[in-house]
N, C-alpha and C positions, 0 to 999 in steps of 0.2 A: 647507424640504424639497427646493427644486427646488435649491441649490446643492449637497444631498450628492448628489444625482442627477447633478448635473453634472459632479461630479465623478469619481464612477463609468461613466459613459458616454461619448458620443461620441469612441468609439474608443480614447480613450487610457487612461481609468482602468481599462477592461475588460484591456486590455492589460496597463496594471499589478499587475494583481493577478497577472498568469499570475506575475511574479517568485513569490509565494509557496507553487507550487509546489515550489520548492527549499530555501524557508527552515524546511522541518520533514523530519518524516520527513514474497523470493522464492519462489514457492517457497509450499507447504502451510502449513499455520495450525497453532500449536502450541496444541492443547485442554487440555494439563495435564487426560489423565487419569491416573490413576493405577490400578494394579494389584494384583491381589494372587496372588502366586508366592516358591515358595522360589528363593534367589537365587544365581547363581554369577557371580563375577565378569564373565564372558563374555554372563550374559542381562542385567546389570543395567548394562553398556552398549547392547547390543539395544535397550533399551528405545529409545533415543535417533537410533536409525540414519536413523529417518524423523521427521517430523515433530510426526506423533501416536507418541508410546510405543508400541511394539510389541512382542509377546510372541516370545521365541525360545527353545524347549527348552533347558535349562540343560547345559551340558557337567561332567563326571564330575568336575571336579577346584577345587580352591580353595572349597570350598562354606561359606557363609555360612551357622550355623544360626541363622535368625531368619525370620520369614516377615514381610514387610514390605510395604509398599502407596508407592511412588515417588509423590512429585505435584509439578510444577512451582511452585515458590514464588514466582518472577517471572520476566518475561522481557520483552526489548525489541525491538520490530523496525523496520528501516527500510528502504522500497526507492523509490530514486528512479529516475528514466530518462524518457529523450529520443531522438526520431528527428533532431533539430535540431540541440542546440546543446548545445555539449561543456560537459564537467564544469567544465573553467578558466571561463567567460564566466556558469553558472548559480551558481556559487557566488558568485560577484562582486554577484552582481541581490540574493544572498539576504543577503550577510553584508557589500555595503559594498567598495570596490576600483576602482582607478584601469580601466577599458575602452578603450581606444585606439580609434582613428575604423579601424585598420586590422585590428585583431582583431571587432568589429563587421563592416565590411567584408567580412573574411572566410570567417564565417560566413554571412551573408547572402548569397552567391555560391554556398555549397552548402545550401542550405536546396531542398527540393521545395515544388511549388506547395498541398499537404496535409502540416501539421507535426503532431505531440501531444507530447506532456507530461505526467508525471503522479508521484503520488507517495502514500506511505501510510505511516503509523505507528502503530504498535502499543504500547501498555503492559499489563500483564498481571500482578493477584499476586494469590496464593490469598488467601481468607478462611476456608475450612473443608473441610478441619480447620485449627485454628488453630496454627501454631509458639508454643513455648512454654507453652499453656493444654491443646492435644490432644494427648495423650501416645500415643495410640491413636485408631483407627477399627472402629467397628463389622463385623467380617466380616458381611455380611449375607446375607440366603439367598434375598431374590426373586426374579425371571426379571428385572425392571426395577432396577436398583440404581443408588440415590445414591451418586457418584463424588467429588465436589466441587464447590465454590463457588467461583468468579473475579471480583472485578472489571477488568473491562475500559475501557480508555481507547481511542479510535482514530478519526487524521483522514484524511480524503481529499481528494485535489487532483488535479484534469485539467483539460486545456485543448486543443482541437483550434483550432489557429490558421494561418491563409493565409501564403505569402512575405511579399506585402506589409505584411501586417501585423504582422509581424515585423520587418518591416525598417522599420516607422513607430516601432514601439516600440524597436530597439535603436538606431535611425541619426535619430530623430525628420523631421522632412518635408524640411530644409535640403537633404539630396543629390538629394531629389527635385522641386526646382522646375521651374514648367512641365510638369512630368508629372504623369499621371493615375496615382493607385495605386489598384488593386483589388482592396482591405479584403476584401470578397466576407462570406461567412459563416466564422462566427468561433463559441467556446463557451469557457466558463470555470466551471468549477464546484466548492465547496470544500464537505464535510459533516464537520462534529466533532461525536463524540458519546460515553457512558458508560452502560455497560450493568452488568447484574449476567448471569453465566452460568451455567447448571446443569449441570451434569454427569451423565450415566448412561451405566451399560454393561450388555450383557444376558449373564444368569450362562453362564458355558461350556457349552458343550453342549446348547444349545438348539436353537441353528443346526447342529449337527454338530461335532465333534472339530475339524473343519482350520478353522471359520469365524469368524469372532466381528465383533461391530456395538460400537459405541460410537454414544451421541446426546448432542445438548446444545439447551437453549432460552434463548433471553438475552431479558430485556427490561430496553427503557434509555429513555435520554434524550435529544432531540437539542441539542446547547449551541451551536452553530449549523452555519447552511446560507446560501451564497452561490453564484447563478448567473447569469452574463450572456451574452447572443448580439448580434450584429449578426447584419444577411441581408441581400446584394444591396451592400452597402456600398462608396459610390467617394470618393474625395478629391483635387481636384483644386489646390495649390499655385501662385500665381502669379510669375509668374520672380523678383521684387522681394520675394518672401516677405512682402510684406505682407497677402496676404488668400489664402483658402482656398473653395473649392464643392464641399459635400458631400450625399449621398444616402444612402441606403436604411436599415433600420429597425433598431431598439436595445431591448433592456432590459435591469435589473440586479431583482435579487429579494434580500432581504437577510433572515434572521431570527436574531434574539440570543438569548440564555440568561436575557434579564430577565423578570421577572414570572413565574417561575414553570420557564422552559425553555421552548425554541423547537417543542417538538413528542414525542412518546415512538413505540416502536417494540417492534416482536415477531420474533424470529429462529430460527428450529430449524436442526438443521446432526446432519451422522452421517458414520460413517466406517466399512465395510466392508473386511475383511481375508479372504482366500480362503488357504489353504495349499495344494500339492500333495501327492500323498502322500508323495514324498520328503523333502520340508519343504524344499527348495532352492530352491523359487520359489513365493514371496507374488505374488497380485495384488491391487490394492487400489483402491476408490474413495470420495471425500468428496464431501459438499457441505455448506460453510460459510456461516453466517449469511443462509439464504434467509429473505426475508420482505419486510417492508415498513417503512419511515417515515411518518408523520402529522406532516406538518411544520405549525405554526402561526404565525399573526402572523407573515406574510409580506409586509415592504413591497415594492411593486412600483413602477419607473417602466418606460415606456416609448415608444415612439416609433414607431409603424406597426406593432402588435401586435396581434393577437385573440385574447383568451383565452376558454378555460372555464372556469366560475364553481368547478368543483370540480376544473381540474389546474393543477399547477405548469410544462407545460410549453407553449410556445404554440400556439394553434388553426391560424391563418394569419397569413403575414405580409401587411401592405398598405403599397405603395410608396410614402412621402407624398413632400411637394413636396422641390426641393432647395433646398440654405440657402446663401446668401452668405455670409460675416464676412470684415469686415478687419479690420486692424490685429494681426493676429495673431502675427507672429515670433514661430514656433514650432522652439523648438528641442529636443532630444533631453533634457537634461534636464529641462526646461519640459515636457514629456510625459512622462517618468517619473514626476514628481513633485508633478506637477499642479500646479505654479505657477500658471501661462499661466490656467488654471482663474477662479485668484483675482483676476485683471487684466481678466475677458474675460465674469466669472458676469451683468453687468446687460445686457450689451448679446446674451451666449445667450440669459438668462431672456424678451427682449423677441421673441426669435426663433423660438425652440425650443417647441413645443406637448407638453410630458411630460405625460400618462396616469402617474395617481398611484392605486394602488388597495392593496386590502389582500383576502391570499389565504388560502388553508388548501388542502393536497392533498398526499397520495399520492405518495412514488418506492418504486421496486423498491431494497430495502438491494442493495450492492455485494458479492454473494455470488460465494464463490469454489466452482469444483467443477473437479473434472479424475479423470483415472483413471492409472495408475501398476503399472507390473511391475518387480519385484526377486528375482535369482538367481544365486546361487552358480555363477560356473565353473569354479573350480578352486584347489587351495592348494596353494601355491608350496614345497617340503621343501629349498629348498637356499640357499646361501650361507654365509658363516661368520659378519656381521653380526648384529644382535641383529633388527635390524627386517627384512631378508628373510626370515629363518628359519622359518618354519612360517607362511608368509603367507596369509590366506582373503582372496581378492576375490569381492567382489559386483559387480554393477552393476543401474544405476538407471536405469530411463525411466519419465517422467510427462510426461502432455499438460496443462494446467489454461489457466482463462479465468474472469478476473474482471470482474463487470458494471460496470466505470467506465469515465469518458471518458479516453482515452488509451491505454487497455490493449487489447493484442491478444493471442490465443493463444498464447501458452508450451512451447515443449519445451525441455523438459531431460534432460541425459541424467548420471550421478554415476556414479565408481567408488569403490566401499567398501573401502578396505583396512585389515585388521587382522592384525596382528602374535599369533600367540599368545607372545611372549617379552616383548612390550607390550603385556597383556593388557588394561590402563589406558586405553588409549588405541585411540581410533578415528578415519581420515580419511577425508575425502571430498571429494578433486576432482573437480571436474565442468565443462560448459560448458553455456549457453544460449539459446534465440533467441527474441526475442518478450521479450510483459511491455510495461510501461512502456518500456524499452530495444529494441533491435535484436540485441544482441549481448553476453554476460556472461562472462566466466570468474570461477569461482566457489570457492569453499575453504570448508567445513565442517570440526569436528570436536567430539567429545567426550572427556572426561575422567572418569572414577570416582576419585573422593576416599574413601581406606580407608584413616584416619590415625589414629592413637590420640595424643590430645592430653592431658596432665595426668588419665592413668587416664583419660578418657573416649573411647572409638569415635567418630567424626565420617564419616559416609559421606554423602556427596551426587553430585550427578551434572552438571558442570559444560559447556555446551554453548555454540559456537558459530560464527559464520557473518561474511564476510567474502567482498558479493555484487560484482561488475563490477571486478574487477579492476585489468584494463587503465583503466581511468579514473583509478584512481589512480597507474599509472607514467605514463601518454600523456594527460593530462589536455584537451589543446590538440585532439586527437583523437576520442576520446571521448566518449560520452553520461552515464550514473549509475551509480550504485556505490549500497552499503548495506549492514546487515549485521544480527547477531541475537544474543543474550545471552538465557544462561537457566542457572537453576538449579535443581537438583529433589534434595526431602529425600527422606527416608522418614517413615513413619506405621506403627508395627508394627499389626496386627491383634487382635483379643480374637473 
């Protein structure tokens, strides 16, 4: 056990994990609720404009006689970002790629002495009502009503990591002989897990004509959780790169999906919609998947560490001695990939005092909340093109802040335009600050599909998203990109 320990630890395999940040997978959480209104082409894009479906008085014209209930049938999302290190150098860690000692380099010259990282993905498909088996949905008549059922997929990845440490892991110790690099405090943390979600909405009118609440409760599964820190940590290289003097303290906490699953969990989450009485400006606020993790079977090593018997995260740190090792030439990939590890495990093991124990505790799930205003300023009656012609612009701002490591406060701000001559069709560019990221430009949209295929109607509701941009033209430049896919049938009503 002490050589997988060692291998996760002292500095470098904590390090290495941050790469799988990038190797997986903006913006509000799509609930796949679903509704029930009669539909005109113009509301049964609405639905779509935000993140959660949202109701918009139906316009006089193209009316659809069917009264229907929209629910997202799946949908994927992914949002990665970095305050560090561009999109060209993260995708390379993730997928494999030649890094040159001068693109390394180069980054590391603009790194700040505080870096983060971080990333999330989402899978998402209905179970009920079921496509093909539910032909229909019960219109029901309580104040509390069953909306649907989701399962849900989704992982997390952050890492708040020093310069140095950064530059141990991208540049390994070689540039740094004869200097002291200061590791300092470091965090790396990754949670996968599969939930089932409920859906409910509270019937019209309860809250008032302009209001309406949506809620949801998930409980899942945790299929794992991995977290390491150093604190106080220095490494000191000798000019001949033969031997290395290091300090300050470590640990890794690992839990799998064996024997059962790594831990289960409870989430509630709601979403509040305000109209004005013009109905030209919605304000709206969520809060998604708040609750907790009961994470189990938790191995733990560590190294000048104090825990509490019932938390996962440490009590206090304590300074233990500092360690000698020669013979080390340590080189950058040799510390990516922990070779160095396997050449070097008897004469750590004979050095290195690891605390080996086994845990159970408690995190706060990574719940997203924020609050959001959307309002019509005005529609555009001129030009002779199809797409200026009778233009409605919206515009969008929402603050949000999700509880993981790497993420900071979010604004974004979206301009909604729609064509009434493109009735089909809806865009939404936008810009960003915050998130995983620093800086995003962003491009949403939607599509209504009203096709009649071999005598049969086909209507769905086609969405999606294509987040950071500029990471994709300026890559060298740039932090993360990401994006979203989603599709929503209908469910007629009885």
């Amino acid at each position: 056990m002490k050589s997988k320990m060692l291998r996760r630890l002292v500095f470098c395999l904590f390090l290495n994990s941050f790469s799988q940040v990038f190797a997986v997978g903006s913006g509000q959480k799509d609930t796949g609720q679903g509704y029930t209104l009669q539909l005109s082409v113009d509301s049964v894009i609405s639905l779509l404009n935000g993140d959660l479906q949202r109701i918009k008085p139906p316009i006089n014209h193209n009316v659809i006689q069917s009264i229907s209930r929209y629910y997202t049938f799946s949908s994927y999302r992914l949002e990665t970002g970095s305050n560090a290190i561009p999109l060209s150098i993260s995708g390379k860690l993730a997928l494999g790629g030649y890094i040159s000692p001068k693109q390394t380099r180069e980054v590391f010259d603009k790194l700040s002495s505080n870096n983060r990282a971080g990333a999330l993905q989402e899978f998402n498909i209905l179970l009920y009502p079921t496509i093909g088996i539910s032909k229909s949905v019960p219109n029901q008549k309580g104040i509390l009503r069953f909306s649907g059922l989701y399962y849900v997929n989704s992982g997390y990845y952050g890492a708040n990591l020093t310069k140095d440490a950064f530059g141990l892991f991208l540049r390994g110790n070689t540039p740094f002989l004869g200097e002291k690099l200061n590791v300092g405090n470091n965090q790396f943390k990754q949670l996968q897990t599969q939930t089932l979600r409920f859906n409910f909405d509270v019937k019209p009118g309860i809250l008032g004509s302009r209001n309406s609440l949506f809620s949801q409760i998930s409980f899942g599964q945790v299929l794992g959780f991995n977290s390491s820190g150093t604190d106080g940590m220095h490494l000191y290289s000798s000019n001949t790169g033969d031997s290395l003097n290091f300090n300050g303290s470590a640990y890794t906490q690992v839990a799998s999906a064996q024997n059962g699953g790594a831990g289960w969990g409870m989430q509630l989450g709601l979403n509040f919609y305000h109209n004005n009485k013009t109905g030209k400006t919605q304000y709206n606020f969520w809060l998604h998947d708040f609750g907790f993790w009961d994470i189990r079977n938790v191995q733990t090593w560590s190294r000048g560490v104090q825990w509490n018997a019932n938390s996962l995260t440490p009590q206090s740190w304590n300074k233990p001695a500092d360690l000698a090792i020669t013979a080390v030439n340590l080189g950058a990939s040799d510390l990516r990939f922990s070779n160095w590890f396997d050449r070097q495990k008897d004469t750590l093991e004979a050095k290195i005092n690891f605390q080996e124990s086994k845990q159970r505790g408690l995190i706060l799930s990574p719940f997203h909340v924020g609050i959001g205003i959307n309002y019509t300023s005005q529609y555009l009656a001129m030009g002779d093109g199809k797409f200026l012609r009778n233009m409605e612009i919206r515009h969008l701002v929402d603050l949000s802040y999700r509880h993981w490591i790497g993420y900071v406060p979010k604004l974004q701000y979206q301009l909604q335009l729609r064509s009434m001559n493109l009735r089909n069709w809806t865009w939404i560019p936008g810009v960003s600050v915050g998130g995983f990221d620093v800086f995003d430009v962003n491009f949403k949209g939607s599509y209504y599909i009203n096709k009649v295929i071999k005598h049969s109607r086909i209507n769905s509701i086609l969405r999606f998203e294509l987040n950071g941009i500029e990471s994709f033209i300026l890559p060298n430049k740039f932090h993360g990109g990401g994006g979203y896919l989603s599709l929503s049938i209908p469910f007629s009503t009885k």
